[in-house]
C-alpha positions as CSV (number, residue, x, y, z in Angstrom):
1,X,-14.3,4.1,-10.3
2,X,-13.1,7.2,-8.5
3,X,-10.5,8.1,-6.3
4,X,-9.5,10.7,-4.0
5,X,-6.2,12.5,-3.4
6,X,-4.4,13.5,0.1
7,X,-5.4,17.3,1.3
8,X,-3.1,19.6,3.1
9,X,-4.2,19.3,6.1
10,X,-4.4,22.1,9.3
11,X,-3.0,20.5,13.3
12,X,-6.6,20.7,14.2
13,X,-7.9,18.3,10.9
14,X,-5.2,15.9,12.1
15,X,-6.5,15.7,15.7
16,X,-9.7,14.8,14.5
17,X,-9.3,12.5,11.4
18,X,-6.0,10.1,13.0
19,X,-6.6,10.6,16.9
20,X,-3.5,12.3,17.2
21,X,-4.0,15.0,20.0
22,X,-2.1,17.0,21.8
23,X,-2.6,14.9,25.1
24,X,-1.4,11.9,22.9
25,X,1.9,14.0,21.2
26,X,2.9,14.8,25.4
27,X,2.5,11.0,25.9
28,X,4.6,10.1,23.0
29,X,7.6,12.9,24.6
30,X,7.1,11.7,27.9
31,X,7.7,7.7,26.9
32,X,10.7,8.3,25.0
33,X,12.4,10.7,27.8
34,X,11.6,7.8,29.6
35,X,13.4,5.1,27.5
36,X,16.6,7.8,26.9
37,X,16.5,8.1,30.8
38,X,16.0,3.9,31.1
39,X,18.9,3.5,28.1
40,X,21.1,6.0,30.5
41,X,20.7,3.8,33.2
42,X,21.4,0.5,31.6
43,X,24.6,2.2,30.5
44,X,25.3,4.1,33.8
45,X,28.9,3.0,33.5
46,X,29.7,4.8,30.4
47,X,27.4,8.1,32.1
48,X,29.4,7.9,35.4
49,X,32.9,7.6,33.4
50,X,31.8,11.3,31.4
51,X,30.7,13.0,34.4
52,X,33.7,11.8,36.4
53,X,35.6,13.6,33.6
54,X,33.5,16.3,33.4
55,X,34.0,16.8,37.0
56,X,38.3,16.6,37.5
57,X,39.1,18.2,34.1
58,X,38.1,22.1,33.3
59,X,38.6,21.5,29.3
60,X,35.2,19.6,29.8
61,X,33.2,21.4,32.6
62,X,30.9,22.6,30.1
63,X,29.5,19.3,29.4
64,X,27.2,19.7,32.7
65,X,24.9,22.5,30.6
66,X,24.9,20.8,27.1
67,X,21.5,18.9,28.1
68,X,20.0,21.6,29.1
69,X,20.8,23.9,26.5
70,X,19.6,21.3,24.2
71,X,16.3,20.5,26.0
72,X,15.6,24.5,26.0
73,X,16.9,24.2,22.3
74,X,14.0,21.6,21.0
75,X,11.5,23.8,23.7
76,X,11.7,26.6,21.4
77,X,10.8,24.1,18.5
78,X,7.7,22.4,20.1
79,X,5.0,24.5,17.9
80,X,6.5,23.4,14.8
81,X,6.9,19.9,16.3
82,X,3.2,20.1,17.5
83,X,2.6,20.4,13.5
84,X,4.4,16.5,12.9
85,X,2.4,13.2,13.7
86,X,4.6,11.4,15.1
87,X,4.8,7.8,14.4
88,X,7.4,5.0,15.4
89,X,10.1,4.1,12.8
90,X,11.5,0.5,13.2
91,X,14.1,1.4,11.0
92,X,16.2,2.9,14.1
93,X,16.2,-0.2,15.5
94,X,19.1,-1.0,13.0
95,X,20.8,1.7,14.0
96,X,20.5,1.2,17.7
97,X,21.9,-2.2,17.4
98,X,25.1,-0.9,15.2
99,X,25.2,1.5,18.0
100,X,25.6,-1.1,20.7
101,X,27.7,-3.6,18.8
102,X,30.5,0.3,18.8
103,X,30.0,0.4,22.6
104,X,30.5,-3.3,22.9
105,X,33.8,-3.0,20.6
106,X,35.0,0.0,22.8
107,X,34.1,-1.4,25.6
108,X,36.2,-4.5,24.8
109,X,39.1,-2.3,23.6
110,X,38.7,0.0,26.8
111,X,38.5,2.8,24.5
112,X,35.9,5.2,26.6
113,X,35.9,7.9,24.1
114,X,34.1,6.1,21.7
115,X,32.1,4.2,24.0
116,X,30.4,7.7,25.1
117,X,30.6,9.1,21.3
118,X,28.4,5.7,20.8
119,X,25.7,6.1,23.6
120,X,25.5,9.7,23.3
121,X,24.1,8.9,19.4
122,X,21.5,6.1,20.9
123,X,20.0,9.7,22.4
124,X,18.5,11.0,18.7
125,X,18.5,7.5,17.7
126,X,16.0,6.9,19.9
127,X,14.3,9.8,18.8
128,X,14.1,8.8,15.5
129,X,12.9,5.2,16.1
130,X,9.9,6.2,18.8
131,X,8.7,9.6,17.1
132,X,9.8,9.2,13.6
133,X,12.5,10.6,11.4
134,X,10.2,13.7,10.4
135,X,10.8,14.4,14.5
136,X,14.0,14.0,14.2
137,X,15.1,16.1,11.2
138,X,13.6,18.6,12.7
139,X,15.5,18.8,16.2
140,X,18.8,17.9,14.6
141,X,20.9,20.6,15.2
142,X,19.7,20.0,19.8
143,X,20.2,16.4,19.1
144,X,23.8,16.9,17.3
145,X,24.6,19.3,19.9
146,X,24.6,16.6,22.4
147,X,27.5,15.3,21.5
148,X,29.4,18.4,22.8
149,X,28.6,16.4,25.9
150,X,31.9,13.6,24.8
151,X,34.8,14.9,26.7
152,X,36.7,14.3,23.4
153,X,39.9,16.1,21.7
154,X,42.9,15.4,23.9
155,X,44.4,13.6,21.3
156,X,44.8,17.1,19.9
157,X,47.3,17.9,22.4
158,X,50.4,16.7,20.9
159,X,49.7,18.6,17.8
160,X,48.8,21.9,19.4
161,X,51.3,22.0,21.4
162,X,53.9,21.8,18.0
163,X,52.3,24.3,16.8
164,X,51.7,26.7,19.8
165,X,56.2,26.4,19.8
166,X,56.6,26.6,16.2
167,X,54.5,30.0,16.0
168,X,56.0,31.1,19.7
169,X,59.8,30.4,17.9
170,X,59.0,32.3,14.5
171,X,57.6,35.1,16.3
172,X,60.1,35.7,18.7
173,X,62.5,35.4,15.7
174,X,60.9,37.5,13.6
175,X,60.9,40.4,16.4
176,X,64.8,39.9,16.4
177,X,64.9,38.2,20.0
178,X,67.9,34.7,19.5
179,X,66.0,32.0,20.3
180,X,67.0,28.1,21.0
181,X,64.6,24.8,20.9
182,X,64.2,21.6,21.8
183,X,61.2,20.3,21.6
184,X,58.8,22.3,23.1
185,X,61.5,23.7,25.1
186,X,62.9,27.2,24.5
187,X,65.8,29.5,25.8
188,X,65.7,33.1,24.9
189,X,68.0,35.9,26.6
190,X,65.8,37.1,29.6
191,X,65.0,32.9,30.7
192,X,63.9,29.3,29.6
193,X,60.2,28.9,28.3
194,X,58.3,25.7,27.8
195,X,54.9,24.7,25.9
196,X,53.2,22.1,28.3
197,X,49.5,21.0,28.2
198,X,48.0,23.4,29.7
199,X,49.5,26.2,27.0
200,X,48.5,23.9,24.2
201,X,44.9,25.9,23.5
202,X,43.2,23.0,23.8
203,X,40.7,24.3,26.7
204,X,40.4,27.5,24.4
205,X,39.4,25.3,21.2
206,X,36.8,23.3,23.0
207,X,34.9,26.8,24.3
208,X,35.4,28.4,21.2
209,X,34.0,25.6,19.2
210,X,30.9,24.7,21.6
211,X,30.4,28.4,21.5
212,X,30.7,28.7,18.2
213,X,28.5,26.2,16.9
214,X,25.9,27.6,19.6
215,X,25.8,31.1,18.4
216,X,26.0,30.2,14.8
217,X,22.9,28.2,15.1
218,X,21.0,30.9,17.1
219,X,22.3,33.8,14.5
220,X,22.1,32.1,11.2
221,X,19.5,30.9,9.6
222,X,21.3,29.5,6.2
223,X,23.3,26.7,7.2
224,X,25.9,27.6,4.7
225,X,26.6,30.6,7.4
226,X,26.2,28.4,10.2
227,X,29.2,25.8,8.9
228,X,31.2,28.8,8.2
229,X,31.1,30.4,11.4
230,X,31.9,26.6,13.2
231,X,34.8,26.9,11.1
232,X,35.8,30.2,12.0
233,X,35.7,29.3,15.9
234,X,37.7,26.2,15.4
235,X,40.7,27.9,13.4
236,X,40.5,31.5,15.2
237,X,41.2,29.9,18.7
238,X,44.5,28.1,17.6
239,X,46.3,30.9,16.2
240,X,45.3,33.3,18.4
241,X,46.5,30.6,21.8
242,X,49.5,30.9,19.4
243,X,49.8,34.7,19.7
244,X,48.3,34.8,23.3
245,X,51.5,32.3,24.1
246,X,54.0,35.2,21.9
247,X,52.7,37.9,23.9
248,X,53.3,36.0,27.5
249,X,57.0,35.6,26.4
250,X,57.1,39.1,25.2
251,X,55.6,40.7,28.5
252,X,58.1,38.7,30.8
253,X,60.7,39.3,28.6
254,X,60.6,43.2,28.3
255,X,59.5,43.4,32.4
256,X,62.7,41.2,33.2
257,X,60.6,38.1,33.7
258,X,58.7,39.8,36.7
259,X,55.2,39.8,35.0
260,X,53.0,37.3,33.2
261,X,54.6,34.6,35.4
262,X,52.4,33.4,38.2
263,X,48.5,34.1,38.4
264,X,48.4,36.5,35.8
265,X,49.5,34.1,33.5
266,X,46.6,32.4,33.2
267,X,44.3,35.6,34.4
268,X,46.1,37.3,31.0
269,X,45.0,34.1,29.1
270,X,41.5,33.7,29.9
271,X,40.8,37.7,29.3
272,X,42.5,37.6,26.1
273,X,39.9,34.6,25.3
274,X,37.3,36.4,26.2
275,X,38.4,39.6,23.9
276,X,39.0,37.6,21.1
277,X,35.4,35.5,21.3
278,X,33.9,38.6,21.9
279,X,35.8,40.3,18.8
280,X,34.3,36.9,16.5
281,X,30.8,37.2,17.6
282,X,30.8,41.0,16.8
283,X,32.5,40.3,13.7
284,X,29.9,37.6,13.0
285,X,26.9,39.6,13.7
286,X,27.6,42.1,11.0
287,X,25.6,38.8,8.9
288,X,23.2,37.3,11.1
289,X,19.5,36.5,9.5
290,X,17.1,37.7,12.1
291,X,14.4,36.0,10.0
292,X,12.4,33.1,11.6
293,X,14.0,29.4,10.8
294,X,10.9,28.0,11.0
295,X,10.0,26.4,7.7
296,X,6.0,26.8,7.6
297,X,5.1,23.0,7.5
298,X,2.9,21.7,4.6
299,X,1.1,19.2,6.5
300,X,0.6,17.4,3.8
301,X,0.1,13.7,5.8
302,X,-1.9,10.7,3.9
303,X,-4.1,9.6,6.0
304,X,-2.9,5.4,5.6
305,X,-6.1,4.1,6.7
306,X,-4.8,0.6,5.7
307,X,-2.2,1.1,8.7
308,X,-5.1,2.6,10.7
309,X,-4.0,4.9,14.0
310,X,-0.9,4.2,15.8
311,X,-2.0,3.7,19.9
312,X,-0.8,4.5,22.6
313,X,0.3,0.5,22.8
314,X,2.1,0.7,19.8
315,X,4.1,3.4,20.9
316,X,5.0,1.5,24.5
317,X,5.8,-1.5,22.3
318,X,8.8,0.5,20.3
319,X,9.9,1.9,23.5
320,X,10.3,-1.9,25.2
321,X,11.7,-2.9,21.8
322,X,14.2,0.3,21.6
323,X,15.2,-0.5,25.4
324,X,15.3,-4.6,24.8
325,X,18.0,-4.0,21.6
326,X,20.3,-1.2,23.7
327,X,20.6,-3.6,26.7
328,X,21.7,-6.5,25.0
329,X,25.5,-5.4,24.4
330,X,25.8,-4.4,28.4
331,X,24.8,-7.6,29.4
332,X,27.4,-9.6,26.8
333,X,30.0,-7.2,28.3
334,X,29.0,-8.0,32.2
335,X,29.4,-11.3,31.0
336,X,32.7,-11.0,29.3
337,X,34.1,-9.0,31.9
338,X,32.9,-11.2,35.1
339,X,34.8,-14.5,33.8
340,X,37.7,-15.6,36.9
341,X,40.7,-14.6,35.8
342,X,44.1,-14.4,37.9
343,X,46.0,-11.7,38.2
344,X,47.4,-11.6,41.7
345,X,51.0,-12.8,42.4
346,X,52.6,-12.6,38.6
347,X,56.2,-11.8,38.4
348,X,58.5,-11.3,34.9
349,X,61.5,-13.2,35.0
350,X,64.8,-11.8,33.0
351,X,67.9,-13.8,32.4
352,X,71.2,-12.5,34.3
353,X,73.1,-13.3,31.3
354,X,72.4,-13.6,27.4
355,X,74.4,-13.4,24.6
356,X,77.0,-11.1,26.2
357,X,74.4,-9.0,28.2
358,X,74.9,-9.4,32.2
359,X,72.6,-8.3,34.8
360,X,74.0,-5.1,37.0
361,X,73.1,-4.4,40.5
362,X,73.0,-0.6,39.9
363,X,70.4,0.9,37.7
364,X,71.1,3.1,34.6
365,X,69.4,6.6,36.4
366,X,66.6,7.0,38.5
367,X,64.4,7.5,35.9
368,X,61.2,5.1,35.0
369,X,58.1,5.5,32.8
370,X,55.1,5.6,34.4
371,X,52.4,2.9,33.5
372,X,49.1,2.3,36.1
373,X,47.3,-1.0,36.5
374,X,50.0,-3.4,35.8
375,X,49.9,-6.9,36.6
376,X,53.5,-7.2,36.5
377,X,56.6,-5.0,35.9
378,X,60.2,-5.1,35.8
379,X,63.2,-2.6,34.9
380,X,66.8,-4.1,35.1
381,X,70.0,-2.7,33.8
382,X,72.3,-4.8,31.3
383,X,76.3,-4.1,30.5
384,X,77.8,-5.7,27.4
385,X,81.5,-3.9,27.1
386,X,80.7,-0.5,27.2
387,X,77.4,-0.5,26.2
388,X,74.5,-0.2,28.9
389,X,71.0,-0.4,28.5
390,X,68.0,-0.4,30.8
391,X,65.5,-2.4,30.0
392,X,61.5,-2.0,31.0
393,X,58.4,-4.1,30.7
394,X,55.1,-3.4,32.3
395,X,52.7,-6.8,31.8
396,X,49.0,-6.5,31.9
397,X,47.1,-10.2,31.8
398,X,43.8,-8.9,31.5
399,X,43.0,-5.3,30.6
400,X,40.6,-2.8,31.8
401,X,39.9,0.6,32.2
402,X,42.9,2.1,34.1
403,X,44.6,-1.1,34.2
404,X,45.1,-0.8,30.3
405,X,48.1,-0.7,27.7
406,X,47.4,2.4,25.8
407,X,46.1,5.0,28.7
408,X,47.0,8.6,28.5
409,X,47.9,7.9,32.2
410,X,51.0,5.5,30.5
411,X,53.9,8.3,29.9
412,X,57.5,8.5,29.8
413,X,57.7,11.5,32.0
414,X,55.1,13.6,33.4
415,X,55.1,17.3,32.0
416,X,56.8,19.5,34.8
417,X,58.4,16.7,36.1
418,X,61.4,18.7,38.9
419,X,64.4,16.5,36.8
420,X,63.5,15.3,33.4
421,X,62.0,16.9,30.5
422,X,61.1,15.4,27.3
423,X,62.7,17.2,24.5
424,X,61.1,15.0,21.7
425,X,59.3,12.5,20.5
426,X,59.2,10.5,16.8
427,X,58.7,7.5,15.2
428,X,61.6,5.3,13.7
429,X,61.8,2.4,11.5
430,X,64.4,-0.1,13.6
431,X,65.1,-4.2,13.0
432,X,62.6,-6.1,15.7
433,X,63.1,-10.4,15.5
434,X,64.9,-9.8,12.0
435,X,62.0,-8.3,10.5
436,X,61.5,-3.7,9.9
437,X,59.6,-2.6,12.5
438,X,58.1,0.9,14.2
439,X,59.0,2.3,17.3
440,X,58.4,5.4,19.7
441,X,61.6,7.2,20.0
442,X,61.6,9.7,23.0
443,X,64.2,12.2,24.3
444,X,64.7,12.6,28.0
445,X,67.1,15.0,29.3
446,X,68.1,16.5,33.0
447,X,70.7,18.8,33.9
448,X,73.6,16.1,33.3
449,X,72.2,13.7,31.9
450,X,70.1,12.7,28.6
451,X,68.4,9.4,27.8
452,X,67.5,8.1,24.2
453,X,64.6,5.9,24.5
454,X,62.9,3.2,21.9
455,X,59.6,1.6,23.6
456,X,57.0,-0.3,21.5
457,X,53.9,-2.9,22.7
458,X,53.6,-6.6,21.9
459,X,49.9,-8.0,22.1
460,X,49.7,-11.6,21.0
461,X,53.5,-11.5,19.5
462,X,52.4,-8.3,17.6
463,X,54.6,-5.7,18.2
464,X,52.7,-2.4,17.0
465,X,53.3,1.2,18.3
466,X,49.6,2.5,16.8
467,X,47.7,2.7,19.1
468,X,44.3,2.0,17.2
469,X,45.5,-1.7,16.2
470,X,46.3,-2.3,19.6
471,X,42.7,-1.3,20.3
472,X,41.4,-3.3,17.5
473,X,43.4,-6.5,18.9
474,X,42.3,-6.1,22.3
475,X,38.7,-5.9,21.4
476,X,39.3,-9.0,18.9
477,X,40.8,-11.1,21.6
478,X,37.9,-10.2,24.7
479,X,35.0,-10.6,22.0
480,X,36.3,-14.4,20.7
481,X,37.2,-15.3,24.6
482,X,41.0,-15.6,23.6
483,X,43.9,-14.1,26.1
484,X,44.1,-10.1,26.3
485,X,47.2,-9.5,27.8
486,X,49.8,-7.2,26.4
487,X,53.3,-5.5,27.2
488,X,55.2,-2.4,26.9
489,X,58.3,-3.3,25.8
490,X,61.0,-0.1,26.9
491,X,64.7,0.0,26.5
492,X,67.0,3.3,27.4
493,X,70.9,4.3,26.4
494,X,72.3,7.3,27.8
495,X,73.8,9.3,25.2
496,X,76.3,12.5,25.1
497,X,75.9,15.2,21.9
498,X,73.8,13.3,19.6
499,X,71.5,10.3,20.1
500,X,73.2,7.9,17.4
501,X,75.6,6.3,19.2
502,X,73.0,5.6,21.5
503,X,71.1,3.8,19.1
504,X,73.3,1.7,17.7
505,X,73.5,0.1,21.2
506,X,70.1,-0.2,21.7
507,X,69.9,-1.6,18.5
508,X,71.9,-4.3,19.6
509,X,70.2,-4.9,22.7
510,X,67.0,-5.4,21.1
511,X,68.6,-7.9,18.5
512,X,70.6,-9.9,21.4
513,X,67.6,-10.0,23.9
514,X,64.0,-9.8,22.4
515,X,64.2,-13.4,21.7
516,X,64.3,-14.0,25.7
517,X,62.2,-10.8,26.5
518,X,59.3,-12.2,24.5
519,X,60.0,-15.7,26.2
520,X,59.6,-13.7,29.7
521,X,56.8,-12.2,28.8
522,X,55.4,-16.2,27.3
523,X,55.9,-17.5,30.4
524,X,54.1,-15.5,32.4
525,X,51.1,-15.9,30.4
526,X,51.2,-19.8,30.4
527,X,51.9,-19.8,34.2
528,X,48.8,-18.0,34.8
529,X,46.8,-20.1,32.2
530,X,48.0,-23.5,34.2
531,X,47.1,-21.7,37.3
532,X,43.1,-21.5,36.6
């Protein structure tokens, strides 16, 4: 008996021994741009709701030249990818389908973010499953860098922002200049100084990080280098927003608050970006590899003769499979999201009087939290002695996106807002229906007035202020057909020197009245259910 053993073989053997040619290896790219393009359609939805974004908000206006840069990115590739048989790899498939049972959970939950995160990955998923994972391993850093496409990191806001204050504060005290906080509100000699969104770095961090990753790629060749750098232009940015912030103060401050005020503010920000990116890439090209990246390829493909050739059939066939798995999950969620459901005409209904607590005819301030898309809200003011509380609740019966509980369009105040600022916000462990519990305590002040606020959500008599549970509940209840309504549940003390003796009243509010709040909230639900 004798045997043979596979030969390295040259791109020119393998068009002639497993009828792979180059007119076959364009076929093969063109079919599966044309089941990412089909896969984009089915899922226009989730494409429409990123460019929309992409289109209002400047932190993400780079995500309209992430696919080209990563089309030109695998173009500069195609010799070495001319080198790989590609073949299809079934084993995708089970990643495609985890990949649409994510977008159907986030869909469910109406969290878009991870809907997008989820059919951005479907994009070198289906790579992987019509070409082959060899393909795909070796386009991953342009298939990875589509996810720079995901308008994704406001979340990051709050934290900057802390941070942005807390270097601003230590700066200016360092320097010798009396400082006082609140917040992210600050008074210094010359004027009053506040860290709002825009000042948080985040636009900064984004650029510097899609940049960075970019030019660390293009530079680098060892990927130990490449991480490194990505590092470096995620953690450069923040501290120097941080000193870009100290030096705004500092410029106002020493012209007698007549420069770095109005234009020039942000002019003065976006040049010092530049000067600083420009400093990192310098300082980064002192180790760049000029070599080529292009790992010489072996070609050192067994010829499976028991498999025999893959045709051009076979190929269409894991396309129309590919498409067949990733449209399943839209269609569940057309289906769960067309069932009749009312939500016209719903009103909350609060007692005038309970235990002790009587209805007033003239409201607390003129404050009140700002929550879109709900189905039904009400904000009365109670008096018990000398305590007076306001209370809020904002009822959705079926949410959606932007008619949702958690939304970053649900706020207390609105930053800039001409009366109110918030001047802090914790959590804090308080007694809800005799049991500990977690709420969101904010602080609202105006120029004579200040407001100590406690709000929490109740979904399905859970009353949770993380926002990731409330998520998880949502897309519990949609998926298993069960109700998916949910309540903010908001209740305000005014409060002179310190907030304590604020709470203490609200504490007693919410011991006397959630028992009838939650009964409000009940009966809404049921009257709608008896409605249909």
């Amino acid at each position: 008996m004798t045997g043979t053993t596979p030969e390295a073989l040259t791109p020119s053997s393998i068009d002639s021994q497993t009828g792979q040619p180059e007119l076959q290896w364009r076929f093969m790219a063109i079919l599966t741009l044309a089941v990412i393009a089909t896969i984009l359609v089915i899922y226009q939805q989730t494409v429409l709701s990123t460019v929309a974004i992409w289109l209002r908000s400047e932190t993400f206006t780079h995500g309209f030249f992430i696919f080209p840069i990563s089309a030109y990115l695998i173009w500069m590739k195609r010799k070495s990818l001319a080198e790989i048989a590609p073949c299809p790899d079934y084993r995708g498939l089970l990643a495609m389908a985890g990949l649409g049972l994510g977008w159907l959970l986030a869909d469910a939950g109406s969290v878009q973010v991870v809907a997008q995160l989820c059919l951005v990955a479907m994009i070198p998923v289906t790579v992987w499953t019509m070409l082959g994972l060899q393909v795909a391993r070796a386009i991953t850093f342009p298939l990875g860098f589509l996810f720079f496409d995901v308008p994704f990191g406001e979340f990051l806001i709050p934290p900057l922002m802390d941070f942005t204050a807390d270097f601003v504060v230590t700066a200016l005290q360092t320097t010798g200049i009396p400082v006082y906080r609140e917040g992210t509100f600050f008074t210094i000699p010359s004027g009053q100084w506040s860290v709002v969104e825009g000042c948080s770095g985040l636009r900064y961090l984004i650029a510097s990080f899609t940049l960075g990753t970019l030019y660390g790629y293009l530079t680098y060749r060892s990927n130990k280098r490449r991480l490194i750098f990505a590092a470096l232009s995620l953690i450069v940015p923040i501290f120097a927003n941080g000193m870009r912030a100290y030096m705004i103060v500092m410029i106002a401050h020493l012209s007698n608050m007549k420069l770095a005020l109005g234009v020039d503010h942000y002019i003065y920000g976006w040049v010092f970006f530049g000067i600083v990116m420009t400093l990192l890439f310098w300082v980064g090209a002192f180790w760049r590899e000029d070599q080529s990246d292009h790992q010489q390829q072996k070609n050192r493909i067994v010829v499976n003769t028991a498999r025999g050739t893959i045709t051009n059939r076979g190929f269409a066939m894991a396309g129309v499979i590919t498409i067949l798995i990733a449209a399943l999950w839209p269609a569940y969620a057309a289906y769960l999201n067309n069932r009749p459901i009312k939500t016209d005409g719903l009103t909350i209904k609060l007692p005038e009087s309970n235990q002790g607590w009587n209805l007033q005819s003239t409201p607390l301030t003129d404050w009140q939290p700002h929550y879109v898309g709900t189905n039904a809200q009400v904000m009365h003011t109670y008096r018990k002695e000398d305590k007076v509380i306001s209370v809020y609740l904002g009822y959705y019966r079926t949410q959606r996106q932007d008619a949702e509980l958690i939304n970053s369009q649900n706020y207390m105040i609105k930053q800039k807002h001409p009366v109110w600022s918030n001047v802090g916000e914790t959590q804090r462990k308080i007694s809800l229906r005799g049991k500990n519990g977690t709420i969101q305590q904010t602080l609202l002040r105006a120029s004579n007035n200040r407001l100590l606020i406690w709000s929490w959500n109740s979904l399905g008599g859970t009353y949770t202020i993380n926002p990731y549970l409330a998520k998880l509940l949502l897309a519990k209840a949609k998926l298993l057909g069960q109700r998916d309504d949910g309540a903010v549940i908001i209740i305000t003390a005014p409060y002179e020197g310190t907030p304590e003796s604020a709470a203490v009243s609200l504490q007693s509010f919410a011991n006397d009245m959630l028992p009838a709040i939650d009964a409000s909230l009940n009966e809404v639900a049921e009257r709608e259910t008896h409605a249909r």
